[in-house]
C-alpha positions as CSV (number, residue, x, y, z in Angstrom):
1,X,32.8,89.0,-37.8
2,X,28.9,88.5,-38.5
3,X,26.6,89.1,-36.1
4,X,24.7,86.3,-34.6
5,X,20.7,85.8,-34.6
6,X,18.3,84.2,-33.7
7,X,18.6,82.0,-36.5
8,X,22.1,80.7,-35.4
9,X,20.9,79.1,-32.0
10,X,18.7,76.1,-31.0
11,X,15.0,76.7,-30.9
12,X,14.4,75.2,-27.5
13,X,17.2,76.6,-25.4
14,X,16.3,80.1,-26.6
15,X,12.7,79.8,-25.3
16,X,13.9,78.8,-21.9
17,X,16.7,81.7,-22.0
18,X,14.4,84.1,-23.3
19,X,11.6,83.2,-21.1
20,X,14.3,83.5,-18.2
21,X,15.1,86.8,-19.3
22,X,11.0,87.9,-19.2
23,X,10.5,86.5,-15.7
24,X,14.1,88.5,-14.2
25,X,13.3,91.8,-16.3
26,X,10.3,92.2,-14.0
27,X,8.6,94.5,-16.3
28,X,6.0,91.4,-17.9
29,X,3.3,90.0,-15.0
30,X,1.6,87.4,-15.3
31,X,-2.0,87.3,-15.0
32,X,-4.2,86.4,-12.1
33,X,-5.6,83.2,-13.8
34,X,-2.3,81.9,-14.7
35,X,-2.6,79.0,-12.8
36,X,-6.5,77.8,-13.2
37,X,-6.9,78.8,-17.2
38,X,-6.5,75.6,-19.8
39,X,-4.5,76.2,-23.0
40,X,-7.3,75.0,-24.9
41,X,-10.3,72.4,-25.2
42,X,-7.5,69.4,-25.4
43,X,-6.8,69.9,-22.1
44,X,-8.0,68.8,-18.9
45,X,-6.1,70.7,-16.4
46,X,-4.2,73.8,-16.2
47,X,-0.2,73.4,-17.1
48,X,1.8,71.8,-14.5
49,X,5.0,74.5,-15.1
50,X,4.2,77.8,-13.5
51,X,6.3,79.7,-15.6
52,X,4.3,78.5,-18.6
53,X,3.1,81.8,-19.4
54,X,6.6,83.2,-19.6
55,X,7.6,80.3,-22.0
56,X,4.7,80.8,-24.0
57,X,5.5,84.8,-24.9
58,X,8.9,83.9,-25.4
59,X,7.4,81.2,-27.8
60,X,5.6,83.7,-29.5
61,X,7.9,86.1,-29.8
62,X,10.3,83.9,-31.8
63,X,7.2,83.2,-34.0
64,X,6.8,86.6,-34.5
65,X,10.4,86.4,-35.2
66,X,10.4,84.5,-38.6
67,X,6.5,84.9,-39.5
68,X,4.9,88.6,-39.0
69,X,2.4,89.9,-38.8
70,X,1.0,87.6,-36.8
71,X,-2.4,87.7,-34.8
72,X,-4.6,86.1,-32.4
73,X,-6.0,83.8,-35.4
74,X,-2.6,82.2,-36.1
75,X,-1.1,82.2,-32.6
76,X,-4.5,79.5,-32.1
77,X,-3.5,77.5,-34.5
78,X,-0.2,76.9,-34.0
79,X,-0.8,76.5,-30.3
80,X,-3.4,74.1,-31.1
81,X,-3.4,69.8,-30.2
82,X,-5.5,67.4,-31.1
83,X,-8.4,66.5,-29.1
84,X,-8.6,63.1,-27.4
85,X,-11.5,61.3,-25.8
86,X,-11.7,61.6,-22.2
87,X,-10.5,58.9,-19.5
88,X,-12.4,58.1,-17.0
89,X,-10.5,56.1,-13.5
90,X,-13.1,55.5,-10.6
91,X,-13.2,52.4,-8.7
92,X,-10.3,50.7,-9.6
93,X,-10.9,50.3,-13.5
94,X,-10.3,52.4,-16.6
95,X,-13.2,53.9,-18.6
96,X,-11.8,54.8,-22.3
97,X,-14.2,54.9,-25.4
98,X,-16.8,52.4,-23.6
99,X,-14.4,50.2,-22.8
100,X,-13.8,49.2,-19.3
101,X,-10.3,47.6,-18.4
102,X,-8.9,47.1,-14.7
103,X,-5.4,48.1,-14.1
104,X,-4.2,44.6,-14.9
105,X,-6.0,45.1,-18.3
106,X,-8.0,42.0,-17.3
107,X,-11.1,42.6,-19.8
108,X,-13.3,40.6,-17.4
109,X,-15.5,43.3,-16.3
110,X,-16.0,44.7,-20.0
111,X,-17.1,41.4,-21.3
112,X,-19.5,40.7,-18.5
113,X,-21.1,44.4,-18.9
114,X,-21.5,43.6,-23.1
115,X,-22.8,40.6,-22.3
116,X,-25.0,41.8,-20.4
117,X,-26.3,45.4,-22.7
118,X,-26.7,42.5,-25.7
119,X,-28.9,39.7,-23.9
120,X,-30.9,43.1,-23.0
121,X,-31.3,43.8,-26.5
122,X,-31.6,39.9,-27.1
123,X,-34.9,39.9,-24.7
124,X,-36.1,42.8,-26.2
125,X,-36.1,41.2,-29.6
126,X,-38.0,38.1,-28.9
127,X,-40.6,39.7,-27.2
128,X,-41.2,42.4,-29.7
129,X,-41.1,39.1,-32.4
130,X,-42.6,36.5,-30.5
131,X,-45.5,35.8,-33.4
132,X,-42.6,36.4,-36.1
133,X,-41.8,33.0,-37.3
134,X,-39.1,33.7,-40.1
135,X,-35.7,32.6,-38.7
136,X,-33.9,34.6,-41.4
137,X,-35.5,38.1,-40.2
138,X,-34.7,37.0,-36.7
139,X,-31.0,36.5,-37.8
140,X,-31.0,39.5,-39.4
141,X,-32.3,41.2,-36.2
142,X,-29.5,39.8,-34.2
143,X,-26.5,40.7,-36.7
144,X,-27.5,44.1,-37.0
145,X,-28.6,44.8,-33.4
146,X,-27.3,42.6,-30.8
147,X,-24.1,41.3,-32.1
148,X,-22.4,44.8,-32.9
149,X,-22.5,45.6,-28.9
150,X,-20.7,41.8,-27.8
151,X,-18.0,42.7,-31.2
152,X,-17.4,46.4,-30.5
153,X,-13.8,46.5,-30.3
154,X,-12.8,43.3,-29.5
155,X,-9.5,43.3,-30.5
156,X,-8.8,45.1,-27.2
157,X,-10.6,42.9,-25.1
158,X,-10.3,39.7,-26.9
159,X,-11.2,36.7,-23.9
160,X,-8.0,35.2,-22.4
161,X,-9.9,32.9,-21.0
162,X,-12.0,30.2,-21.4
163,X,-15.0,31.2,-19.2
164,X,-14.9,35.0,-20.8
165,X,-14.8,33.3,-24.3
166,X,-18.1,30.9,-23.6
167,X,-20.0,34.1,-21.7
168,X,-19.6,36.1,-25.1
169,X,-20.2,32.3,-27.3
170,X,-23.4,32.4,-24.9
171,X,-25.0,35.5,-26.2
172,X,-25.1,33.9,-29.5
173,X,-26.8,30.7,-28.5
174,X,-28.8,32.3,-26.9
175,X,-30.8,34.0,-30.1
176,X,-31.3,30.2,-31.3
177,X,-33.8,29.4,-28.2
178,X,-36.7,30.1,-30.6
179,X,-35.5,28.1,-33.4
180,X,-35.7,24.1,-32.1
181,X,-34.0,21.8,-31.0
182,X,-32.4,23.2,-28.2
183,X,-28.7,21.9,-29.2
184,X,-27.9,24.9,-30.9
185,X,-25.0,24.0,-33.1
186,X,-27.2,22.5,-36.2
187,X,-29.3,25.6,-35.9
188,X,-26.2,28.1,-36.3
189,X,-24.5,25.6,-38.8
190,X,-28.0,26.1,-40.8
191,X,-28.3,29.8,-39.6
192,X,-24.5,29.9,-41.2
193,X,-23.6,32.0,-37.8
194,X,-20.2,31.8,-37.5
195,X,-18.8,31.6,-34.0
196,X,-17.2,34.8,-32.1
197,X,-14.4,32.7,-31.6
198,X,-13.7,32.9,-35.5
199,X,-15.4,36.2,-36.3
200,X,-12.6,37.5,-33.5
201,X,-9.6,35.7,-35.2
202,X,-10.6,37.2,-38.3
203,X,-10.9,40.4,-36.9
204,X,-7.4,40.2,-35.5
205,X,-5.8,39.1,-39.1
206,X,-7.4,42.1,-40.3
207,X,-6.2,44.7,-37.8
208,X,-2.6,42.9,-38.3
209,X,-2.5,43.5,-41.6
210,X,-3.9,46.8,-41.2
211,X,-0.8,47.4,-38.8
212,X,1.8,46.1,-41.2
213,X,0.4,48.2,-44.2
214,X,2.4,51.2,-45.2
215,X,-0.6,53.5,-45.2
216,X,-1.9,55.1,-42.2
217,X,-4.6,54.1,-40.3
218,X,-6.4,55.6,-37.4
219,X,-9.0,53.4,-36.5
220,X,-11.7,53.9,-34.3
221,X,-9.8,57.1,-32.1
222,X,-9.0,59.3,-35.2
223,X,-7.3,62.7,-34.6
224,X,-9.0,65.9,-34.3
225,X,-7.4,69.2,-34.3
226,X,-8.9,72.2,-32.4
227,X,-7.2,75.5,-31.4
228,X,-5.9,76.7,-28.4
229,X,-7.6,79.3,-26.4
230,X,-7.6,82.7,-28.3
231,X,-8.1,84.3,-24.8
232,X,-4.4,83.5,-23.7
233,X,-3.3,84.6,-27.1
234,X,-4.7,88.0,-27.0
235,X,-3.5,88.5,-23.4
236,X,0.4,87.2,-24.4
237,X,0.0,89.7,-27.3
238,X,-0.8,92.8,-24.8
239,X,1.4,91.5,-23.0
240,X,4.8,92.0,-25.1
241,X,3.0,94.8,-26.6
242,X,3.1,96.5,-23.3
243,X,6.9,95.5,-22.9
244,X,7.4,97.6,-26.7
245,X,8.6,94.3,-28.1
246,X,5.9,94.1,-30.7
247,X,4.1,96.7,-32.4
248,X,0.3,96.5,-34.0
249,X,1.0,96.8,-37.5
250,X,-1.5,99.2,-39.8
251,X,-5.0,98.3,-40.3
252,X,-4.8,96.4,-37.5
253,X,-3.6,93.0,-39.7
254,X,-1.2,91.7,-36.8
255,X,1.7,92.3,-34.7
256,X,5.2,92.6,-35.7
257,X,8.5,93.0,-33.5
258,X,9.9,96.5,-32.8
259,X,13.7,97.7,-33.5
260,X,13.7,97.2,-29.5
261,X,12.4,93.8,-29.6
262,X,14.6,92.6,-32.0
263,X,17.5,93.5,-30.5
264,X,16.7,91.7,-27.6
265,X,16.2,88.7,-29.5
266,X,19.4,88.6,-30.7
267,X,21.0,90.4,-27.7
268,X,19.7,86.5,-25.9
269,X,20.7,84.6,-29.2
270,X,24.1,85.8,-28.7
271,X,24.3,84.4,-25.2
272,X,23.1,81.5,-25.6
273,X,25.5,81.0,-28.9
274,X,28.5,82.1,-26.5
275,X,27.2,79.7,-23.3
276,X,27.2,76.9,-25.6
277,X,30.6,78.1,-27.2
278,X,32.1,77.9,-23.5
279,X,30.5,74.7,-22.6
280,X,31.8,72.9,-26.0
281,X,35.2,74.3,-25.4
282,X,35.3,72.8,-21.3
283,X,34.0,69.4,-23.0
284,X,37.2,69.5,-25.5
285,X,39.5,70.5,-22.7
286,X,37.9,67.9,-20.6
287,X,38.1,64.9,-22.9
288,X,41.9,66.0,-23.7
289,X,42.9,65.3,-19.8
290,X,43.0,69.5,-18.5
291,X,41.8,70.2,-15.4
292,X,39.4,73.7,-15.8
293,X,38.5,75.7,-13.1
294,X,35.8,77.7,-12.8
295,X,36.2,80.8,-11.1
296,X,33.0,80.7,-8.4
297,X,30.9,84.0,-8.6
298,X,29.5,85.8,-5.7
């Protein structure tokens, strides 16, 4: 009969078997700071599981498993996530990369704020080019300046409604004050300023496409890796080294499992093979109408 491993058994119930066995053995504490310490710059709070650091050497431990030596370096990386820009909730809206959305996702607020920041810019440009009487410089003033901040990602706030889509059409007319007469559609048909309105439903054929093309695409929110705290990885390392699980291996290039450890491994591999043995065989005795009993334990 061959022996089973830790190869043999699912990845996930081992950890939490393992990590079961850690926390009843008694012999591996866990630290003081437990409960305040992040696993890493991605995060924003500590873990929500309080037997997170038990989970996390038996984690390790399986890595060291397969992969060894292994040190503080690599136990980073492959503890690592990806680092996402921070949301901000206060007063009853969402603040995510500059945009702000209520919880209704009503864009209202956003497109009155970038209104707003761009007739600012607006009224900074005419009065720093009040004697500047060359239409096409102030046109390309306003593409390059003012409307960049009423366009910044308006595919997520496009205007559902008809006043939001005139407050941002607004901004627009507004840069044609200085170029007479005051009705302000021959001036952008001669300008050839195309209206937000359009510039926004091109936008959206574009990100559609973008969507429906086999290459990925980020966009604006691409991912960045980083690596997890090497702080928790050194401890968990001392940790199992205490325990005589691992070993520092010479040169001081890594750890490596002891003939101890490893036979603890599989020692837990083989009851969690056998537990799911028992529970398969109830299932088949279930489905084929017995009746099983199990025998309560004091």
């Amino acid at each position: 009969m061959s022996s089973i491993t830790l190869k043999d058994v699912d990845q996930h119930k081992f950890v939490a078997s393992f990590s079961a066995f850690l926390k009843k053995s008694g012999k591996l504490k866990a630290p003081e700071w437990v409960d305040l310490v992040k696993n890493g710059k991605f995060n924003e709070l500590a873990p929500y599981d309080e037997d997170w650091y038990y989970t996390r050497c038996a984690a390790t431990l399986r890595h060291i498993y397969f992969r060894s030596p292994v040190g503080v370096g690599s136990l980073t990386k492959i503890f690592g996530g990806n680092v996402d820009p921070i949301i901000s909730r206060c007063y009853g809206f969402t603040n995510d990369l500059g945009f702000k959305l209520y919880s209704n996702l009503d864009p209202g607020l956003h497109i009155e704020m970038a209104s707003c920041k761009a007739l600012r810019m607006l009224g900074i440009i005419m009065r720093l080019s009040k004697d500047l009487h060359l239409t096409s410089s102030l046109k390309v003033l306003y593409c390059s300046l003012v409307r960049p901040i009423i366009e910044y990602g308006a595919i997520i706030w496009d205007p559902h409604t008809a006043d939001n889509a005139c407050q941002v059409e607004r901004v627009q007319l507004s840069s044609c004050i200085k170029c007479p007469p005051h009705d302000y559609s021959p001036v952008a048909i001669q300008l050839n300023l195309v209206s937000l309105a359009k510039r926004r439903h091109i936008m959206g054929s574009k990100f559609l496409n973008g969507l429906l093309d086999a290459r990925k695409r980020n966009g604006v929110r691409p991912s960045h890796f980083c690596r997890s705290s090497s702080g928790i990885a050194r401890k968990v390392l001392q940790s199992l080294e205490q325990m005589k699980l691992i070993e520092k291996v010479e040169n001081n290039n890594g750890r490596r499992l002891t003939s101890q450890g490893r036979r603890d491994l599989d020692r837990i591999a083989a009851q969690v093979k056998q537990a799911k043995k028992k529970k398969q065989a109830l299932l088949a005795a279930e489905s084929a109408g017995f009746s099983v009993l199990i025998p309560k334990t004091d």
